[in-house]
GUDO-630577 format. One record per residue (C-alpha): residue number from 1; residue in one letter; x, y, z. Coordinates in nm, 3 decimals, m for minus. Example, Ala and Ser with C-alpha at 12.3 -4.5 7.8 and 13.67 -1.06 7.14 Angstrom:
<atoms>
ATOM:resi:resn:X:Y:Z
ATOM:1:A:1.230:m0.450:0.780
ATOM:2:S:1.367:m0.106:0.714
</atoms>
This chain:
<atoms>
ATOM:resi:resn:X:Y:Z
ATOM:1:X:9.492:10.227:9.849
ATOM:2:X:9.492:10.502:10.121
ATOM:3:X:9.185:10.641:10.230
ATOM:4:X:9.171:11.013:10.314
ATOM:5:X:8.851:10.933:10.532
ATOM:6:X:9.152:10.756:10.753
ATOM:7:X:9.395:11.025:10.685
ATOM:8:X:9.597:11.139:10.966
ATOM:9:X:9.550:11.484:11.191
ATOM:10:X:9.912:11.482:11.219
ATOM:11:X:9.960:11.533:10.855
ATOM:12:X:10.021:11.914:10.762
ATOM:13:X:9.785:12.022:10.479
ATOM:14:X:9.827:11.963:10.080
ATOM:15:X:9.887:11.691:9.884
ATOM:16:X:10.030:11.397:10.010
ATOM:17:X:9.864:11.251:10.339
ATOM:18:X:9.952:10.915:10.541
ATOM:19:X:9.597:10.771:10.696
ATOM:20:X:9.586:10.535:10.975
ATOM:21:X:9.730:10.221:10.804
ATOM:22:X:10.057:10.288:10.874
ATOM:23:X:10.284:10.049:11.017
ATOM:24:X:10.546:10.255:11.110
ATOM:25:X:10.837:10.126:10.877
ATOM:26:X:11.017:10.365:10.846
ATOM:27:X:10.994:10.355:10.432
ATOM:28:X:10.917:10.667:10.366
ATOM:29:X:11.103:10.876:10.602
ATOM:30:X:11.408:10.772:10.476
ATOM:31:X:11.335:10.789:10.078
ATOM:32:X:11.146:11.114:10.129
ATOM:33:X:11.299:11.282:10.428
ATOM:34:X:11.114:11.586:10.330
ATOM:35:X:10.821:11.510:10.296
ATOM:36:X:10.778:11.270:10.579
ATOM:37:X:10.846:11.199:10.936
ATOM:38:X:10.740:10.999:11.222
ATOM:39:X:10.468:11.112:11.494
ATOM:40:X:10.334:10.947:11.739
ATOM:41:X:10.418:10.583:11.629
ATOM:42:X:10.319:10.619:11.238
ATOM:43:X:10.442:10.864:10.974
ATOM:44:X:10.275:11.148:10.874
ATOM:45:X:10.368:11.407:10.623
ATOM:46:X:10.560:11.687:10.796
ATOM:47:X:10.627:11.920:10.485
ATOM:48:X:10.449:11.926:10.131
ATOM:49:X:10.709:11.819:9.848
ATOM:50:X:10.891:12.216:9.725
ATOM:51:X:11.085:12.085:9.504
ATOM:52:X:11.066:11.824:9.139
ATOM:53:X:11.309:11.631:9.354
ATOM:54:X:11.087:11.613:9.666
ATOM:55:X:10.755:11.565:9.469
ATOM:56:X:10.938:11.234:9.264
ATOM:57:X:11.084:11.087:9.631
ATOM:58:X:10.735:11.145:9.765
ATOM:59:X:10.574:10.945:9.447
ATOM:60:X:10.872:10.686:9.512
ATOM:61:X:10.776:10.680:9.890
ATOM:62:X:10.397:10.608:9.790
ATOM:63:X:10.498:10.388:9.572
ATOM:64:X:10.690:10.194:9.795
ATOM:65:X:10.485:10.206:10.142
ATOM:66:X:10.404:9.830:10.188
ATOM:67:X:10.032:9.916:10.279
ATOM:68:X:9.982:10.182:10.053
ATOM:69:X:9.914:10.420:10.366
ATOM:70:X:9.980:10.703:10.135
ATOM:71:X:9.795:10.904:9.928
ATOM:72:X:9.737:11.228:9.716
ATOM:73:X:9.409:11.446:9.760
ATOM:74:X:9.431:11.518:9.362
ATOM:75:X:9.489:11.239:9.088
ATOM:76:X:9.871:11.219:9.058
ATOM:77:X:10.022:11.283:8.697
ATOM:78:X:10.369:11.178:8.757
ATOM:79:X:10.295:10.808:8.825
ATOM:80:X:10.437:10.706:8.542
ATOM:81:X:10.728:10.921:8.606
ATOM:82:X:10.801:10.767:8.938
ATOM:83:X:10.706:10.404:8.861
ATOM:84:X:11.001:10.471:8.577
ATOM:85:X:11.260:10.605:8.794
ATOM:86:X:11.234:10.239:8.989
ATOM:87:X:11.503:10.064:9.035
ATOM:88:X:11.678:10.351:9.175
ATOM:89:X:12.028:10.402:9.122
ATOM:90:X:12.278:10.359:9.501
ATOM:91:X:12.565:10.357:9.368
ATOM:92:X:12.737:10.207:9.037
ATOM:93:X:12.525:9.887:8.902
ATOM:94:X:12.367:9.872:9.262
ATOM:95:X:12.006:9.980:9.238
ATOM:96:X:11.711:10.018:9.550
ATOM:97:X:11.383:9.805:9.462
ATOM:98:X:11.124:10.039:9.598
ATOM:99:X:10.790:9.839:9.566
ATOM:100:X:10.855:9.726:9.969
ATOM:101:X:10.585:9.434:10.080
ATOM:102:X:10.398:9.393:10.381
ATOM:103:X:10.479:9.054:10.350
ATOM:104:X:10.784:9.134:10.485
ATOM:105:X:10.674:9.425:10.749
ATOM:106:X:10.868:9.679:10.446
ATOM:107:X:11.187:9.544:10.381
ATOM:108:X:11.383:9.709:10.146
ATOM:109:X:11.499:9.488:9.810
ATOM:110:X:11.799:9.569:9.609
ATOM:111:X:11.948:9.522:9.261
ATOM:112:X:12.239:9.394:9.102
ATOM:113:X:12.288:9.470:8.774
ATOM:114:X:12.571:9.236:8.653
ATOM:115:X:12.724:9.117:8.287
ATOM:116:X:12.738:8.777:8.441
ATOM:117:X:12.358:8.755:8.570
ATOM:118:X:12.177:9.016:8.780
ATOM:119:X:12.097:8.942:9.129
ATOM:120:X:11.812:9.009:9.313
ATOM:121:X:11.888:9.035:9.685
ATOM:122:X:11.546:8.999:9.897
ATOM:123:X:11.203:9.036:9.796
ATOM:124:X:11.029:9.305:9.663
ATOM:125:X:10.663:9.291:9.590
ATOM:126:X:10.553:9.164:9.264
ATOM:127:X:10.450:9.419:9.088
ATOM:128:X:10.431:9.486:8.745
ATOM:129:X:10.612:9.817:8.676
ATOM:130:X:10.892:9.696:8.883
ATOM:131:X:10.867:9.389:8.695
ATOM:132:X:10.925:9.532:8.335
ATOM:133:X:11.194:9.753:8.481
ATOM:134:X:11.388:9.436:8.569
ATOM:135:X:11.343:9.272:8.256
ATOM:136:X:11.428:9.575:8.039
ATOM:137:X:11.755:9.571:8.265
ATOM:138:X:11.844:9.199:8.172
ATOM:139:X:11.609:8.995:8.398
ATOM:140:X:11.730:8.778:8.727
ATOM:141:X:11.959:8.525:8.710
ATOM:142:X:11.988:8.468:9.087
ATOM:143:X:11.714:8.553:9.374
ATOM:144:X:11.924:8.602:9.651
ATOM:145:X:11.759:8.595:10.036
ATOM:146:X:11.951:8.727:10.326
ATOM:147:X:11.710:8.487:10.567
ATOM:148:X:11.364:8.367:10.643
ATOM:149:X:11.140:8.664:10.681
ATOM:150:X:11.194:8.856:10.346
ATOM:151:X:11.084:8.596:10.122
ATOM:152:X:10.750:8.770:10.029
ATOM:153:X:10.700:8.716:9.687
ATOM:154:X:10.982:8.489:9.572
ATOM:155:X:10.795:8.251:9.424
ATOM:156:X:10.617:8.490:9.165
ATOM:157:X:10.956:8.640:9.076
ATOM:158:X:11.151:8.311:9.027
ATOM:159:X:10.842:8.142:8.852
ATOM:160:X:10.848:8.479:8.619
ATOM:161:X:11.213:8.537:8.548
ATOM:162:X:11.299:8.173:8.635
ATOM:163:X:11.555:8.229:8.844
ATOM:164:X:11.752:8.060:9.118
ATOM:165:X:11.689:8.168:9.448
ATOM:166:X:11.984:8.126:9.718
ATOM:167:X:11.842:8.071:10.138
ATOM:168:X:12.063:7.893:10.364
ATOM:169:X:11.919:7.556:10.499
ATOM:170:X:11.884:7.678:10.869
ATOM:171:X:11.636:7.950:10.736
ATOM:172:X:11.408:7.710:10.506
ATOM:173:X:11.059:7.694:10.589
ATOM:174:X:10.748:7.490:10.404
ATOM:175:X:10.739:7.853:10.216
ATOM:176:X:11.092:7.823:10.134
ATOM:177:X:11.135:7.435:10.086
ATOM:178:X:11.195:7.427:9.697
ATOM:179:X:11.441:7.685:9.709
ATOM:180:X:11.731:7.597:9.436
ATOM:181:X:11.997:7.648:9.617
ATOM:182:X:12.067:7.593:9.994
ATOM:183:X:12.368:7.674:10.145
ATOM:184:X:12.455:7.509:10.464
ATOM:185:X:12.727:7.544:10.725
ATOM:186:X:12.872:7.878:10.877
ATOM:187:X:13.216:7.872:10.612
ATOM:188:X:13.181:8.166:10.357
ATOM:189:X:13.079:8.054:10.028
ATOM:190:X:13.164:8.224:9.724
ATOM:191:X:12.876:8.291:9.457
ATOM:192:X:13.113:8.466:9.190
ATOM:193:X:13.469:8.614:9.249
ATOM:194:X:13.343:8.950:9.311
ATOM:195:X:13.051:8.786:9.563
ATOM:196:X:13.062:8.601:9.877
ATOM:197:X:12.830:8.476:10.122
ATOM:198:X:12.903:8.498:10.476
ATOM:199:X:12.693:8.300:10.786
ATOM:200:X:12.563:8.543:11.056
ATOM:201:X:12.357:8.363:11.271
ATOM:202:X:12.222:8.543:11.543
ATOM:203:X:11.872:8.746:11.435
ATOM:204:X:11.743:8.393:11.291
ATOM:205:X:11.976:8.102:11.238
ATOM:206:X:12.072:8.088:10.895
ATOM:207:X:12.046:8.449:10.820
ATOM:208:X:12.362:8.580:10.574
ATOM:209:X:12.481:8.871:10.415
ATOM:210:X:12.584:8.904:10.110
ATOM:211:X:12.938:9.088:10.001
ATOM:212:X:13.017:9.231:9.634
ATOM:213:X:13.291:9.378:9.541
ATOM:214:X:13.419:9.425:9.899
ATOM:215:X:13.199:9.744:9.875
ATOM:216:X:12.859:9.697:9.904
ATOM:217:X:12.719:9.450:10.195
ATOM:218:X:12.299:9.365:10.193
ATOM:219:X:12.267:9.369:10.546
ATOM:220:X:11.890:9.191:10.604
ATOM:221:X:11.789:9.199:10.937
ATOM:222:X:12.180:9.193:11.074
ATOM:223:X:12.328:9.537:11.095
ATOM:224:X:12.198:9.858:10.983
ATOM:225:X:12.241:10.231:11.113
ATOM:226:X:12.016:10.371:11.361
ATOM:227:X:11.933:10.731:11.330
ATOM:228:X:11.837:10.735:11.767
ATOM:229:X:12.196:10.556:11.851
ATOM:230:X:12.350:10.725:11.570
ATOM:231:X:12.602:10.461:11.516
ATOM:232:X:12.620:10.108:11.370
ATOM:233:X:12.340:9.832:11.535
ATOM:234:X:12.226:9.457:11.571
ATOM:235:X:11.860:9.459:11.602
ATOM:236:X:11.878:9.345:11.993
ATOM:237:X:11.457:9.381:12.066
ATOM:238:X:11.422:9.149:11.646
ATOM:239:X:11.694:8.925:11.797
ATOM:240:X:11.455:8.595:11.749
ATOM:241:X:11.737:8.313:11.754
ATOM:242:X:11.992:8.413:11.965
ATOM:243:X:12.225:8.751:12.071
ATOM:244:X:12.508:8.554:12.151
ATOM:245:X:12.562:8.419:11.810
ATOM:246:X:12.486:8.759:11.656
ATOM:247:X:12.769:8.923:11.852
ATOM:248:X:13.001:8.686:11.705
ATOM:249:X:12.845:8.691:11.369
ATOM:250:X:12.902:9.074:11.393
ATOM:251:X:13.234:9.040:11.529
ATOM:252:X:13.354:8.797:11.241
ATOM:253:X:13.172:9.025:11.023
ATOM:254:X:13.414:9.296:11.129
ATOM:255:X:13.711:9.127:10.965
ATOM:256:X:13.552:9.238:10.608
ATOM:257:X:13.605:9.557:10.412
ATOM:258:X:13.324:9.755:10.279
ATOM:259:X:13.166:10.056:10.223
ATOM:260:X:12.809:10.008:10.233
ATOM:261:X:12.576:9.878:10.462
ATOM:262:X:12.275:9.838:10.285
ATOM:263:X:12.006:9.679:10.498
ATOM:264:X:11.636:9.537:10.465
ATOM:265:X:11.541:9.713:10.764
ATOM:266:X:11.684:9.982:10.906
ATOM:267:X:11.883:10.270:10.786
ATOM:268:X:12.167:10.230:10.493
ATOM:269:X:12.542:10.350:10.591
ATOM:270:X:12.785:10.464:10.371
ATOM:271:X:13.168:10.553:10.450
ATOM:272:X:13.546:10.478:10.387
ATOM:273:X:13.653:10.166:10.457
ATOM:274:X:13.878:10.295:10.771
ATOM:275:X:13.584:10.479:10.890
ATOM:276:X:13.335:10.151:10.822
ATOM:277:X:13.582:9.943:11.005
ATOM:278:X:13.542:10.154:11.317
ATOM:279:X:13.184:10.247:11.276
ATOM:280:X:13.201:9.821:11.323
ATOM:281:X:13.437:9.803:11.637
ATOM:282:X:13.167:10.052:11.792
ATOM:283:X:12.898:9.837:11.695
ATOM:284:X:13.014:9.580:11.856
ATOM:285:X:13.087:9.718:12.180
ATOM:286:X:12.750:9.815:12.197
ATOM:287:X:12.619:9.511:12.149
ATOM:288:X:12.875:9.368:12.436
ATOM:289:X:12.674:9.577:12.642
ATOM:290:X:12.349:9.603:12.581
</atoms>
């Protein structure tokens, strides 16, 4: 719970407040924009919610911050409200976790919500309004994990909704070791028609992405938009098994259509599939030369 004996001087008065904890993120700049912002090297709330819109992302955003770094001078009456609104709706049957664990330094979780079985891509934390929302949606069928470090709480979930969770055998760990299924090899394997699997080693070795629909890609640690480049990115400085591989990961990668890159960490992308495909080629070349 955030302290406001640790809150922030950088935080502009009302409300909401950020206190020291932060770990700079990134959660909720991007799922409250205006409420929240970075200074210095944590966030800190730039501009007091206006709006019923801003006051629910800010709720969402405190809900979400993996070390509850945020808090609200008066009692909040909208909890409820915002622990409701989770998961929240991307795009079609493709919903955003919120509930973001320190376990996994933030990383966003996301939400398929499918007549066949739902998928869970990544970890979330497990907590119990996020919980009930899932099983009032149809549970999880399938516990899907991009790579090693955004396992957080799979256990809890599969244990609870007794699902199988999918992590390719480069990327198991003693954490990881009873993981149902393990996919091995760097061929693309397909889960369902509508979803494939695709190899990108590079950020760890047996990191993959996974593709539905040919419009929606969960990104994990291996592409995401950066708001400073302002163009597609590999993480190069999180780059922990080797750059070479993750240029050619990225550069097979390129070969796909989509529409959305929808990462753990980093910023989500969302365009045509022309304009994807050269928002890709740019990516990259950047990475060629960094």
């Amino acid at each position: 719970m955030a302290k406001l004996k640790k809150s922030r001087e950088e935080n502009v008065k009302g409300n909401f407040y950020v206190d020291s904890t932060c770990i700079d993120c990134d959660t909720c700049r991007w799922m409250a924009p205006e409420v929240f912002s970075r200074v210095g090297e944590q966030s800190a709330v730039h501009g007091q919610p206006t709006s019923e819109t801003a006051q629910l992302q800010a709720m969402q955003a405190l809900l979400s911050c993996p070390t509850a770094s945020i808090g609200t001078r008066e009692k909040p009456k909208d909890v409820k409200l915002a622990q409701k609104s989770f998961p929240i709706l991307v795009e079609d049957n493709v919903y955003h976790c919120g509930y973001h664990s320190e376990k996994s330094y933030g990383a966003a979780s996301y939400f398929i919500q499918r007549e066949s079985g739902n998928i869970l891509i990544d970890s979330p934390r497990f907590a119990p309004p996020l919980v009930r929302r899932l099983e009032d949606m149809g549970g999880v069928r399938y516990m899907y994990l991009t790579h090693r470090d955004d396992v957080a709480d799979h256990e809890k979930f599969h244990h609870h909704f007794n699902c199988h969770r999918i992590l390719h055998k480069d990327d198991i760990t003693p954490n990881t070791e009873d993981v149902e299924i393990q996919p091995e090899g760097m061929e693309a394997i397909e889960l369902a028609p509508d979803i494939l699997i695709i190899p990108v080693p590079g950020h760890s070795k047996g990191h993959t992405v996974l593709l539905y629909r040919e419009q929606f890609l969960f990104t994990g640690d291996h592409l995401a938009w950066s708001r400073h480049l302002n163009h597609l990115y590999g993480f190069r400085r999180f780059c922990w098994y080797s750059w070479s591989e993750q240029i050619n990961s990225m550069e097979k990668l390129a070969q796909y259509s989509f529409e959305w890159v929808l990462p753990g960490h980093g910023r989500r992308y969302h365009a045509d599939k022309y304009t994807m495909s050269q928002a890709m080629e740019q990516c990259v070349a950047w990475m060629k030369e960094s």
